[in-house]
N, C-alpha and C positions, 0 to 999 in steps of 0.2 A: 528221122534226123539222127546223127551221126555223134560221137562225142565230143567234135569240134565244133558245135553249134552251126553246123548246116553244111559248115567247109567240108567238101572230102576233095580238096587239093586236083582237082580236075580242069581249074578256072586257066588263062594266061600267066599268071603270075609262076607255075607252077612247072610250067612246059605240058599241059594236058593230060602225065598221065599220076598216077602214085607215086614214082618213085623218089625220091628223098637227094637233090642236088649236093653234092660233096664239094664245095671250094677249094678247087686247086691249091692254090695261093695260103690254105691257111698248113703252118709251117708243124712237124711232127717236131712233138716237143722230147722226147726220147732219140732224136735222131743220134744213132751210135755206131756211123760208117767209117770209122777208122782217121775222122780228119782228126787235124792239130786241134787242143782244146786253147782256151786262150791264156792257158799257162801249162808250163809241166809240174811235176812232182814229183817231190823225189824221197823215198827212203833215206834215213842218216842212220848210219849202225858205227858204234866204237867196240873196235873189239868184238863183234857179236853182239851187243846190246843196241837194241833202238834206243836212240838219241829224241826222234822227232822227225818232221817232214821238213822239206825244203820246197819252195813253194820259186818258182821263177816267176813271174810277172810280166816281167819287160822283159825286151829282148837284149839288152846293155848290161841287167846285173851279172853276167857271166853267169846263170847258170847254173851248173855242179861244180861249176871247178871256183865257184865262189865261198865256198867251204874253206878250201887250199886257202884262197887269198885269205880269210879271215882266221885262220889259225897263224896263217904269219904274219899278220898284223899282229897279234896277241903274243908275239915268240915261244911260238912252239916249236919246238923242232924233234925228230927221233920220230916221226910218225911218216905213214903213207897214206895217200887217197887214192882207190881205184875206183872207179863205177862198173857197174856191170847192170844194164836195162836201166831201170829207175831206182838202183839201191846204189846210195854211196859207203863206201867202205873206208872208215878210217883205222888202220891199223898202230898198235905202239907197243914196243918195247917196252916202254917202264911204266907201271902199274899207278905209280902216283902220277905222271904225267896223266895219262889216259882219263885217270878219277878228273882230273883238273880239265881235260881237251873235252871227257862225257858232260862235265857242269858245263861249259860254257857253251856246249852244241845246243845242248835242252833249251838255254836261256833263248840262243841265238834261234832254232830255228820257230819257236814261240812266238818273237817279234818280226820275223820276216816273214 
């Protein structure tokens, strides 16, 4: 007798021989072939400094360039946004501005 209590997996249930059925159907849970995740992310740098991540969601919050919209909401102005891959870049001229655009990005991309 066997360590299976008498089974050595030979019967119909088995397909007849040893070998160990693999379910197609059950899903690789590391799957990492390059598709779309079900949101992006994004780098936020002021000046050189990480700010935080930017997290899109949905396909309507705009994104990266929802950055943009929410510093001019808040009027800022004197700064740029560029992206480059998944870092957004916000650059600025005056130093106290920046102090002010770096608080409110941290705040912002915390709750989004």
């Amino acid at each position: 007798m066997d360590n299976f209590g008498g089974n050595n997996f030979d019967g119909r249930y088995f397909g007849g021989n040893k070998s160990f059925f693999v379910y197609p159907f059950l899903s690789n849970l590391q799957d990492d072939d390059g598709n779309k995740m079900a949101h992006d992310s994004y780098q936020v740098y002021v000046n050189g400094d990480y700010v935080g991540d930017k997290l899109s969601i949905t396909q309507g919050d705009g994104g990266w360039k929802a950055i943009e919209s929410y510093l001019k909401g808040r009027n800022f102005d004197g700064y740029r946004v560029t992206r480059d891959g998944n870092r957004i870049y916000v650059d600025v001229q005056d130093e106290e501005e920046a102090e002010a655009i770096r608080n409110h990005l941290t705040v912002y991309t915390q709750i989004r």
